[in-house]
Gaussian input, Z-matrix of N, CA and C with variables (Angstrom, degrees):
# hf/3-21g

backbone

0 1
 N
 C     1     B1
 C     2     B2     1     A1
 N     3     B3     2     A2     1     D1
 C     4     B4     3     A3     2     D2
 C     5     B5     4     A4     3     D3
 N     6     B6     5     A5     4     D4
 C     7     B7     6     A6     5     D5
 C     8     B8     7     A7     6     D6
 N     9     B9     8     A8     7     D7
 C    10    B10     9     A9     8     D8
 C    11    B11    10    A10     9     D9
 N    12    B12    11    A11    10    D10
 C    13    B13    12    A12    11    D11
 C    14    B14    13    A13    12    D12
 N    15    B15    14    A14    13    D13
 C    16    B16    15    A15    14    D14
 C    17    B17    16    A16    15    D15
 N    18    B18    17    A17    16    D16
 C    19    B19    18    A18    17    D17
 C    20    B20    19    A19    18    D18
 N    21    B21    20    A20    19    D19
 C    22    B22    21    A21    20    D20
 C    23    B23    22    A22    21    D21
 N    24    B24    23    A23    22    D22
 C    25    B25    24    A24    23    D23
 C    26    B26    25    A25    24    D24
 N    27    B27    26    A26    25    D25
 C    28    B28    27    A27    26    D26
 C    29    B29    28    A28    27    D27
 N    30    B30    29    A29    28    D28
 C    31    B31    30    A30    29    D29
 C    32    B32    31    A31    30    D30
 N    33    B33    32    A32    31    D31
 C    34    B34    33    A33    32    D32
 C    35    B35    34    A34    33    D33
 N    36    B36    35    A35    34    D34
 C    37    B37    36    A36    35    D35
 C    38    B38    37    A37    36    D36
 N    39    B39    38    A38    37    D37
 C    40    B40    39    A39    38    D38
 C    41    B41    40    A40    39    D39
 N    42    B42    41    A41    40    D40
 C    43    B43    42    A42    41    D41
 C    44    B44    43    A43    42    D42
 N    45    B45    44    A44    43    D43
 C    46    B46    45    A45    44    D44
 C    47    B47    46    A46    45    D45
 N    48    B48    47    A47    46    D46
 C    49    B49    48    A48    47    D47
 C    50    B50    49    A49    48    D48
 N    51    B51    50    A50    49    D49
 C    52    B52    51    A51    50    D50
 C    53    B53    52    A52    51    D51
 N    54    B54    53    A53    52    D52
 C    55    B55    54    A54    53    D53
 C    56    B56    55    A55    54    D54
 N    57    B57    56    A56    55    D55
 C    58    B58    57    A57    56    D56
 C    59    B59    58    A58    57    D57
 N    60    B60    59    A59    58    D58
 C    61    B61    60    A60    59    D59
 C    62    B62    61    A61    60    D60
 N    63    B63    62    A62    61    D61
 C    64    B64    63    A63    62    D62
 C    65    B65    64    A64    63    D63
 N    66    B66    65    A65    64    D64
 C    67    B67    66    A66    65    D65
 C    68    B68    67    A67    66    D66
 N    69    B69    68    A68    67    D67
 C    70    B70    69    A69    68    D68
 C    71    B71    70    A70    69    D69
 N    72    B72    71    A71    70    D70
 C    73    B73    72    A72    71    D71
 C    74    B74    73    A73    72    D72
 N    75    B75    74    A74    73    D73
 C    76    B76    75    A75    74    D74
 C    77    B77    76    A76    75    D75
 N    78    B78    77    A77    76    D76
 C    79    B79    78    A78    77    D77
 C    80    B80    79    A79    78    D78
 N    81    B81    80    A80    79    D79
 C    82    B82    81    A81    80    D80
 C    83    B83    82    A82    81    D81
 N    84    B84    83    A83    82    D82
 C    85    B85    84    A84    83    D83
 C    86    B86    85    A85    84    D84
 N    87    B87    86    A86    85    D85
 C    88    B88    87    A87    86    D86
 C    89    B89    88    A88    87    D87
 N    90    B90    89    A89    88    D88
 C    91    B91    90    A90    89    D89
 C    92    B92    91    A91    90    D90
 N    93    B93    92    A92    91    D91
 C    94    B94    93    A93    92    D92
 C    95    B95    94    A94    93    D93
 N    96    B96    95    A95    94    D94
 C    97    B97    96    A96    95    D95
 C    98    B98    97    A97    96    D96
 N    99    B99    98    A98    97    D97
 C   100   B100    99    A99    98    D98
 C   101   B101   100   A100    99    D99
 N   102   B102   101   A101   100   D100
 C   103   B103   102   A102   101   D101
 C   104   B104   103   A103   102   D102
 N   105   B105   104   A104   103   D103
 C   106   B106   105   A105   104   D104
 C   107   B107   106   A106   105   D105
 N   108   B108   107   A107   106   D106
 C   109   B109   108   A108   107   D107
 C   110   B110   109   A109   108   D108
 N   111   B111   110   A110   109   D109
 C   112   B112   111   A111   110   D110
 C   113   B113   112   A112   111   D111
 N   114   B114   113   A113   112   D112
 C   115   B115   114   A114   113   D113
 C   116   B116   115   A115   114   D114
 N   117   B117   116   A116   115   D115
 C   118   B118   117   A117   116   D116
 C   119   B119   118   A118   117   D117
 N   120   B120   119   A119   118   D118
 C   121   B121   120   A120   119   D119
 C   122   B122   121   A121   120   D120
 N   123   B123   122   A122   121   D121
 C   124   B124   123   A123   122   D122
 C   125   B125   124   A124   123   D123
 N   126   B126   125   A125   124   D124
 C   127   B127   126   A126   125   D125
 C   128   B128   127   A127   126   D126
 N   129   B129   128   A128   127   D127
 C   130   B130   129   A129   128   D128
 C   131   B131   130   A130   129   D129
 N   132   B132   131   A131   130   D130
 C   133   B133   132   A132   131   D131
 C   134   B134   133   A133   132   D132
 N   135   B135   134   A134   133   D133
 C   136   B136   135   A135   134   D134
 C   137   B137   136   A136   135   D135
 N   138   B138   137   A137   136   D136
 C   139   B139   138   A138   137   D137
 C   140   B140   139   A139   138   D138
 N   141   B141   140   A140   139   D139
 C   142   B142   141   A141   140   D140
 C   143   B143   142   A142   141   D141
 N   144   B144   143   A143   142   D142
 C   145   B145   144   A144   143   D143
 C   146   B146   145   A145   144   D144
 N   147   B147   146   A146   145   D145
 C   148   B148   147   A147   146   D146
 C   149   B149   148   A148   147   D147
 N   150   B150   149   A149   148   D148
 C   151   B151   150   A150   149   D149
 C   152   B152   151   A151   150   D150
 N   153   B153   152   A152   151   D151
 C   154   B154   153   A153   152   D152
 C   155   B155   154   A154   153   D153
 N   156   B156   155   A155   154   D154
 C   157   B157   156   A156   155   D155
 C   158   B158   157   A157   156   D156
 N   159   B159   158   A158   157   D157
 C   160   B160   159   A159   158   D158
 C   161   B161   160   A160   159   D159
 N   162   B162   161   A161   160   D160
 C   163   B163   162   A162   161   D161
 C   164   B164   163   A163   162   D162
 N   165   B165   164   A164   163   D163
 C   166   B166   165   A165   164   D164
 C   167   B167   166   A166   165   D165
 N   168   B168   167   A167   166   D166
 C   169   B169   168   A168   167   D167
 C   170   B170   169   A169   168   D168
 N   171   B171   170   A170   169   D169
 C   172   B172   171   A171   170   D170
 C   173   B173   172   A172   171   D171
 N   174   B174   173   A173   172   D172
 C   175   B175   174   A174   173   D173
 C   176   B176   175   A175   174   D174
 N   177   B177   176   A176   175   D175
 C   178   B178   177   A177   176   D176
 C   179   B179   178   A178   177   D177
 N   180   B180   179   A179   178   D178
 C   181   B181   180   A180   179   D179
 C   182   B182   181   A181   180   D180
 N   183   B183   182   A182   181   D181
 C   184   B184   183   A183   182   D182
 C   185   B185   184   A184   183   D183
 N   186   B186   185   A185   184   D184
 C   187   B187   186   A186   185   D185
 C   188   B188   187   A187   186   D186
 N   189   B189   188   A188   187   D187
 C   190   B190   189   A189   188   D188
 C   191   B191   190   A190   189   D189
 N   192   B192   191   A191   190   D190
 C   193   B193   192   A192   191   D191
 C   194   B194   193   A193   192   D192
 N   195   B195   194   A194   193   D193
 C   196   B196   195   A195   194   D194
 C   197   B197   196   A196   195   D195
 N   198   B198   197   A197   196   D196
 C   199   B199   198   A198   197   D197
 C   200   B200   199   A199   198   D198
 N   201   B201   200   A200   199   D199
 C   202   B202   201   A201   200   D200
 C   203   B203   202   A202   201   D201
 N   204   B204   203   A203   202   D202
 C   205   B205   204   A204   203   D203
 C   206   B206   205   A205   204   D204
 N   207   B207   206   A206   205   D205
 C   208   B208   207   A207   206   D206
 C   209   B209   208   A208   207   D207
 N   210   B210   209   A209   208   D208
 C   211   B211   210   A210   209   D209
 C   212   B212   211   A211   210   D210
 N   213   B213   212   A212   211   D211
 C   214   B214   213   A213   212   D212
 C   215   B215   214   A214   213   D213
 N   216   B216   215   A215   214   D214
 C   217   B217   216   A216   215   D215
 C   218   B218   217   A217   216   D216
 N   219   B219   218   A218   217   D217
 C   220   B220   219   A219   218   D218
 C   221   B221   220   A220   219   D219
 N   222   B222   221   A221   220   D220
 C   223   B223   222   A222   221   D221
 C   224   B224   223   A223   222   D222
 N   225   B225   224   A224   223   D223
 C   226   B226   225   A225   224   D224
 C   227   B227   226   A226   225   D225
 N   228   B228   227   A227   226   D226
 C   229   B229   228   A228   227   D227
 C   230   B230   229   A229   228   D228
 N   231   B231   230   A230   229   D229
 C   232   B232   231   A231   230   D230
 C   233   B233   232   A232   231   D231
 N   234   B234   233   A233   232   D232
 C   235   B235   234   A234   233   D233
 C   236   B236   235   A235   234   D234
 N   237   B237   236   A236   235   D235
 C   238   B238   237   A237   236   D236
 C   239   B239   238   A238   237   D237
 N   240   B240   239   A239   238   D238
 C   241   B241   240   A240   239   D239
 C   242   B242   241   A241   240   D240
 N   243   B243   242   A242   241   D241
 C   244   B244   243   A243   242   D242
 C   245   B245   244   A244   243   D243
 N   246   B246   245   A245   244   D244
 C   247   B247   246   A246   245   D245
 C   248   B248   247   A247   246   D246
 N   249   B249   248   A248   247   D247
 C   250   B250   249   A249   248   D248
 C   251   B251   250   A250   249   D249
 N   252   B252   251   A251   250   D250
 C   253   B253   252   A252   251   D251
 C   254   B254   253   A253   252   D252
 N   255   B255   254   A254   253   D253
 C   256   B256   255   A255   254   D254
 C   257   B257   256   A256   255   D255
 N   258   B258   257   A257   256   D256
 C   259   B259   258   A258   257   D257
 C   260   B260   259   A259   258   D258
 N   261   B261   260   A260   259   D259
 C   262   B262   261   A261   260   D260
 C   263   B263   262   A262   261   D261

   B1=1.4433
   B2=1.5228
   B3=1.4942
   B4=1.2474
   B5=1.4105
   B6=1.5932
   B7=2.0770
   B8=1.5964
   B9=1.2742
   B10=1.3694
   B11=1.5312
   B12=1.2526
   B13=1.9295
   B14=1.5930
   B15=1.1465
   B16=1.4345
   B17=1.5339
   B18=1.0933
   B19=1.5630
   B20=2.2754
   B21=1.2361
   B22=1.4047
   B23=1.8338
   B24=1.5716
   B25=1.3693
   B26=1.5046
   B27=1.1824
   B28=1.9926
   B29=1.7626
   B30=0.7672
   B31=2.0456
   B32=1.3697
   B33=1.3551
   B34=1.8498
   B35=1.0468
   B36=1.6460
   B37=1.4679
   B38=1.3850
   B39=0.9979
   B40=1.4935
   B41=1.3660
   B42=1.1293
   B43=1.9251
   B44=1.6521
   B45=1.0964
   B46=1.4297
   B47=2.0031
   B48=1.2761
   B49=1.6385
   B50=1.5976
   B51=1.6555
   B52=1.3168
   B53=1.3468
   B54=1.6083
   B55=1.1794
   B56=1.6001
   B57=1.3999
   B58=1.9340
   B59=1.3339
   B60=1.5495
   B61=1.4444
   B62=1.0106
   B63=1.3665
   B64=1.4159
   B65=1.4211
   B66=1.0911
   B67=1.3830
   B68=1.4667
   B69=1.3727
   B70=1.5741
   B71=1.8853
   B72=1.3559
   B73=1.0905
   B74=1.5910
   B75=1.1512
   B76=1.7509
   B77=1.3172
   B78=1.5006
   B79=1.3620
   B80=1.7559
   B81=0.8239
   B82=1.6061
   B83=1.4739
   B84=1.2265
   B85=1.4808
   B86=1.8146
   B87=1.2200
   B88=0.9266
   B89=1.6628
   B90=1.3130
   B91=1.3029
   B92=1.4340
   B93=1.3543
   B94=1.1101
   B95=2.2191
   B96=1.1009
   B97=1.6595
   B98=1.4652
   B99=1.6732
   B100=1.1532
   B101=1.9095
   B102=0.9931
   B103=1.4531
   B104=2.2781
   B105=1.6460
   B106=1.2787
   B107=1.7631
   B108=0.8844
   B109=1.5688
   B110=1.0572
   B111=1.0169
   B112=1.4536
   B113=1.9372
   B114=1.5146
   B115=1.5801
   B116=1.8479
   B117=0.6041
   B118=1.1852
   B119=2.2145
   B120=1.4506
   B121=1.3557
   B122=0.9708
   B123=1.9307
   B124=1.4565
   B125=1.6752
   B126=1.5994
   B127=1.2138
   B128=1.2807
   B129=1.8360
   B130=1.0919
   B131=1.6646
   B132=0.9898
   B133=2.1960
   B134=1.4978
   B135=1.5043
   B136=1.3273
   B137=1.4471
   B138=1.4810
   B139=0.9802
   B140=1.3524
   B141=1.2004
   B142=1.4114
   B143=1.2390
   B144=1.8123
   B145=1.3149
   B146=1.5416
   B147=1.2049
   B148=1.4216
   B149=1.6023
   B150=1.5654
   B151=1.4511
   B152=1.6464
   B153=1.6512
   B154=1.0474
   B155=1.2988
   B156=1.7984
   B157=1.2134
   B158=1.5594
   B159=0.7732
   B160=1.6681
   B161=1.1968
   B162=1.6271
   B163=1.3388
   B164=1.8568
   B165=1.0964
   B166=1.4693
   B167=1.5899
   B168=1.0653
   B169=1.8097
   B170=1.5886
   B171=1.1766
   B172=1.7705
   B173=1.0387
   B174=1.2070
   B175=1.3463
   B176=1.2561
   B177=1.1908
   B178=1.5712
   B179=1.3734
   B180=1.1234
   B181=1.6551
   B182=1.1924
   B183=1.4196
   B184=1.4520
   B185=1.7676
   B186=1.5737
   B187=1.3314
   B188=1.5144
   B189=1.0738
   B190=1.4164
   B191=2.0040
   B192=0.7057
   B193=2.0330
   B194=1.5922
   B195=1.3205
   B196=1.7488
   B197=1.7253
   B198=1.7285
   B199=1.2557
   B200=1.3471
   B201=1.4824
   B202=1.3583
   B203=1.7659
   B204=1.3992
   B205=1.9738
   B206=0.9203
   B207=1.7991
   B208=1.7061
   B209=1.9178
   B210=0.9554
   B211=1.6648
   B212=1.4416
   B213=1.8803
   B214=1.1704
   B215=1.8495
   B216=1.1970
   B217=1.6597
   B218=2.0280
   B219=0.9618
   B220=1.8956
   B221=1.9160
   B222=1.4038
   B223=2.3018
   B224=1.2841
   B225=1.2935
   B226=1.5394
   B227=1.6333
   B228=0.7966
   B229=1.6142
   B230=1.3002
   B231=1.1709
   B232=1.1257
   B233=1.6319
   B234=1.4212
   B235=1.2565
   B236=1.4636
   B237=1.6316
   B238=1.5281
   B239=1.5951
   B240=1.3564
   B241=1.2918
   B242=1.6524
   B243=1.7499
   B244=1.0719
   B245=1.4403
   B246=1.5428
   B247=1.4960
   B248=1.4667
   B249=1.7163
   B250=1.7025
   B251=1.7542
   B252=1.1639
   B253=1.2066
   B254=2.1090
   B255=1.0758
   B256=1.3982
   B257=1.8988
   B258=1.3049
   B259=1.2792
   B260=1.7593
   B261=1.1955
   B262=1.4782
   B263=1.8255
   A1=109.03
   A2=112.27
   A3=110.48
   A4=118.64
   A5=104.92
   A6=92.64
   A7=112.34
   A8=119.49
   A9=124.97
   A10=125.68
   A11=90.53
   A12=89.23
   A13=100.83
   A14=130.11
   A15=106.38
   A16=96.88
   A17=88.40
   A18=110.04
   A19=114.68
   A20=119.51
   A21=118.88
   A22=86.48
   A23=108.79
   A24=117.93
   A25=117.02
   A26=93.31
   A27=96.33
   A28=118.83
   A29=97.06
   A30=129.13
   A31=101.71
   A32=92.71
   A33=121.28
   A34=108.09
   A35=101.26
   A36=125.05
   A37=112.57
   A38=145.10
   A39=123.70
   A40=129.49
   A41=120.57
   A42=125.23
   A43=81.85
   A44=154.95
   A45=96.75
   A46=100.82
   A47=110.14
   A48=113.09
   A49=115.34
   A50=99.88
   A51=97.83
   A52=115.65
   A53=119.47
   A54=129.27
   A55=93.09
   A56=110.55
   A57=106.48
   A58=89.69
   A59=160.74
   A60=144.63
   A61=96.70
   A62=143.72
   A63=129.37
   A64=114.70
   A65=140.23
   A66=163.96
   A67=100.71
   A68=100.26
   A69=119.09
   A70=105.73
   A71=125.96
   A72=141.86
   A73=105.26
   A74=97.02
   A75=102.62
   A76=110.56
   A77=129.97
   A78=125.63
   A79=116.39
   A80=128.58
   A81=148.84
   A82=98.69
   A83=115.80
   A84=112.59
   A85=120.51
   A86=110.08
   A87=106.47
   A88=155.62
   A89=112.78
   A90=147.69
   A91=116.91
   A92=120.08
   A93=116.27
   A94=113.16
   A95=111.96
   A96=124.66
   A97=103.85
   A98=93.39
   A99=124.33
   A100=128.72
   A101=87.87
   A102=138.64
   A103=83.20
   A104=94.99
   A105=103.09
   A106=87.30
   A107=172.80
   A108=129.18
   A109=153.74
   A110=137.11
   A111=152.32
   A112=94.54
   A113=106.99
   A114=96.98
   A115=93.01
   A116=123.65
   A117=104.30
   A118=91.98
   A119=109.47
   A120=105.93
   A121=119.82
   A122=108.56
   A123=107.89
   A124=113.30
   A125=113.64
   A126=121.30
   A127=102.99
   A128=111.31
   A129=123.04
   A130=114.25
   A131=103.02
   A132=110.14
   A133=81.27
   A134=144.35
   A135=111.94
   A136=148.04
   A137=110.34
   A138=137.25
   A139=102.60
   A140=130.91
   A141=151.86
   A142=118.52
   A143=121.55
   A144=127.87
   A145=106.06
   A146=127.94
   A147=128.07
   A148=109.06
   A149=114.33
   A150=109.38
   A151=130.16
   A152=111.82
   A153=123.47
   A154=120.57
   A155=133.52
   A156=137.88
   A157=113.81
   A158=124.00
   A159=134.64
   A160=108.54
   A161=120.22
   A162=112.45
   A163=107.62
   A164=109.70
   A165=96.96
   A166=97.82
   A167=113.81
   A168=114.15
   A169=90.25
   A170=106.25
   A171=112.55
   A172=129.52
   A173=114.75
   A174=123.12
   A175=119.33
   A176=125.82
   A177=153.52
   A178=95.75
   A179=121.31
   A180=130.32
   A181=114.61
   A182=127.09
   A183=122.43
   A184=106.91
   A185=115.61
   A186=91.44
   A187=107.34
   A188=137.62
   A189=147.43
   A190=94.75
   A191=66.21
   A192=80.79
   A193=102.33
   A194=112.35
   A195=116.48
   A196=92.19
   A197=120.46
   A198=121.54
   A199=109.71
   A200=101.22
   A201=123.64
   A202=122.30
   A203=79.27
   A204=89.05
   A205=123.81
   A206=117.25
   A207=113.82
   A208=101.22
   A209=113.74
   A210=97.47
   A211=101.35
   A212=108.44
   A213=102.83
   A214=123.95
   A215=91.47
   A216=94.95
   A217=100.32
   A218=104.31
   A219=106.70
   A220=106.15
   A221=89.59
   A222=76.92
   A223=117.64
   A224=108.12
   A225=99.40
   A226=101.58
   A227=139.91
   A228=132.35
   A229=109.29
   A230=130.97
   A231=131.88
   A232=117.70
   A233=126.84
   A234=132.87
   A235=134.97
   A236=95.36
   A237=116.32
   A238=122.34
   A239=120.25
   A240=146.78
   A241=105.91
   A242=114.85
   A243=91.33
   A244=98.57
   A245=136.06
   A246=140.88
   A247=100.46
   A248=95.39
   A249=81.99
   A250=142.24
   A251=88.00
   A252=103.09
   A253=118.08
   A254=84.87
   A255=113.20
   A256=124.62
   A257=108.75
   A258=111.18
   A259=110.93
   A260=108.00
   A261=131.77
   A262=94.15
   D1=160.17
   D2=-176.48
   D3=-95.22
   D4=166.06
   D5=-178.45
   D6=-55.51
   D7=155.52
   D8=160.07
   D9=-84.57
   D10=79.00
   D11=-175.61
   D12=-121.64
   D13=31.15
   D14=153.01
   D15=-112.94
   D16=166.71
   D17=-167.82
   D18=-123.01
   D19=121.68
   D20=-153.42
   D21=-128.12
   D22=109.09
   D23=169.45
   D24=-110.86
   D25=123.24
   D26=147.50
   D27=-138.66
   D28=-172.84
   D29=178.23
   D30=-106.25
   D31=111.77
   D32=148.20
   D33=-115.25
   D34=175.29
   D35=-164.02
   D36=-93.47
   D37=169.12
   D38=157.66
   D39=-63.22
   D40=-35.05
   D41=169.44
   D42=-79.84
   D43=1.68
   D44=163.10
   D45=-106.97
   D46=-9.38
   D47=158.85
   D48=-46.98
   D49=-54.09
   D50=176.88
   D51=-38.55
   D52=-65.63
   D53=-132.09
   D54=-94.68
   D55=-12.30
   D56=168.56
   D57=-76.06
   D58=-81.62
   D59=-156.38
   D60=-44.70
   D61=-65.05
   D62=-163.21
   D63=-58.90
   D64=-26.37
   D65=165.25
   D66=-44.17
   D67=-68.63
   D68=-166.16
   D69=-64.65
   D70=-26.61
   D71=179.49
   D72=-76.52
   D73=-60.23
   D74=-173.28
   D75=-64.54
   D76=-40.86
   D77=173.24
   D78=-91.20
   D79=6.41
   D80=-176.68
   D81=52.32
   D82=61.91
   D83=141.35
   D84=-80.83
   D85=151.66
   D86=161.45
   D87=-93.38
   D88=10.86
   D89=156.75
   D90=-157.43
   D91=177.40
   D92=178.22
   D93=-72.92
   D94=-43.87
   D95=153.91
   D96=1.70
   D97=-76.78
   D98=166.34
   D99=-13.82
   D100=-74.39
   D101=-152.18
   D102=-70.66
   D103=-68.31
   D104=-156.66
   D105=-88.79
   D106=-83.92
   D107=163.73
   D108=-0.44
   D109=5.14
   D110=-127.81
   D111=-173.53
   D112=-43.09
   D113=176.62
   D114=-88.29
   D115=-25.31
   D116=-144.08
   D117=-95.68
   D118=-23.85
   D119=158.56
   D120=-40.50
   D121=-54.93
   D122=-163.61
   D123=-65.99
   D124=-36.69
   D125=179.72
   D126=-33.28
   D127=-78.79
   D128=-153.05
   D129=-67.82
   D130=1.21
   D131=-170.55
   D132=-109.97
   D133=-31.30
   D134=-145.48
   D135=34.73
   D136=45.31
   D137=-141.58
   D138=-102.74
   D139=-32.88
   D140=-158.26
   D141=-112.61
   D142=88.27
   D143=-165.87
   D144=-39.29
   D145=135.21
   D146=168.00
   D147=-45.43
   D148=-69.23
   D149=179.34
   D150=-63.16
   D151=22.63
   D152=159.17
   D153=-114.59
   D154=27.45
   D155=-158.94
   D156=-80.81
   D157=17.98
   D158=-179.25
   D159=-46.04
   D160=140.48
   D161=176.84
   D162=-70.74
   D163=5.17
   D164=-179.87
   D165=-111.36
   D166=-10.81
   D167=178.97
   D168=-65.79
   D169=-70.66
   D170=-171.22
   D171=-68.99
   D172=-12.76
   D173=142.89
   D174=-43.91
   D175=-77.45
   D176=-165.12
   D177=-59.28
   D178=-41.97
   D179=-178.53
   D180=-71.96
   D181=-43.03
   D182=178.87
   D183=-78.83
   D184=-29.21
   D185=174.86
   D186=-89.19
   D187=43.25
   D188=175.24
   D189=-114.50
   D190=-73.76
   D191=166.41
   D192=-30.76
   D193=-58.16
   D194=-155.67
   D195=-79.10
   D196=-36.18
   D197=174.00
   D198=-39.82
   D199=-66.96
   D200=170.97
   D201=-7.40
   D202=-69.71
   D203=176.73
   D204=-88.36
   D205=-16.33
   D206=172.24
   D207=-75.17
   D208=-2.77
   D209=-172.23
   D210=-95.15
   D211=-33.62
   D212=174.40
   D213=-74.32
   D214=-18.09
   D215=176.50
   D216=-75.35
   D217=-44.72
   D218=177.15
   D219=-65.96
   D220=-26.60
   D221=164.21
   D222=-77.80
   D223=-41.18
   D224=-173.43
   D225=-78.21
   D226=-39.12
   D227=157.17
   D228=-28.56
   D229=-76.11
   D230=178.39
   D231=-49.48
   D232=-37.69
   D233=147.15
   D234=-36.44
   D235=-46.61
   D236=165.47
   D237=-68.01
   D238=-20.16
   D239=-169.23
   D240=-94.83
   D241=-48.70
   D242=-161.94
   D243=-85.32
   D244=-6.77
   D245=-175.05
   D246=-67.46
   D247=-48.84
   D248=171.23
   D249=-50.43
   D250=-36.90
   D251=-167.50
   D252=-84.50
   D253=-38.93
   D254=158.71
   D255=-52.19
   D256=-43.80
   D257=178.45
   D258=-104.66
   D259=31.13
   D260=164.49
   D261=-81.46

C-alpha cells in the first residue's frame, strides 16, 4: 500500500463528534481517522454483503481493513530494510 499523505477535511457538529467516539469505541477503532477510513474502504470496495451490515460485521471489517494496511505498511518496511541491507 501506498504512504498516507493526503489529507480529506470537513466540519461536524458536536453531536455528531460525539457520536463518531462512541462509534469508534463500540467498533474498536482507534480514533475517529480510524473509524472514517475503514467506512469509507468498505463503501468504496463494496466489499461488505449488504445483508451482513451489523454493527459488529463492520466493525470486524474495518479492523480487518486497518490489518490490511498495517501489514502492508510492515512489507514495505521490510522491503525498505532488506535494500538497505543488501546494498552494504
Amino acid at each position: 500500500m501506498t504512504p498516507k499523505n493526503k489529507l480529506v477535511s470537513f466540519r461536524i457538529s458536536h453531536d455528531e463528534y460525539v457520536r463518531l467516539r462512541e462509534a469508534c469505541s463500540s467498533v474498536g477503532a482507534r480514533n475517529i481517522s480510524e473509524l472514517a477510513r475503514a467506512a469509507m474502504n468498505r463503501m468504496i470496495n463494496s466489499t461488505v454483503d449488504p445483508s451482513l451490515s451489523s454493527d459488529a460485521t463492520l466493525g470486524l471489517h474495518g479492523q480487518v481493513l486497518d490489518l490490511r494496511s498495517k501489514l502492508d505498511d510492515v512489507a514495505n518496511d521490510v522491503e525498505r530494510l532488506a535494500r538497505a541491507v543488501g546494498s552494504r
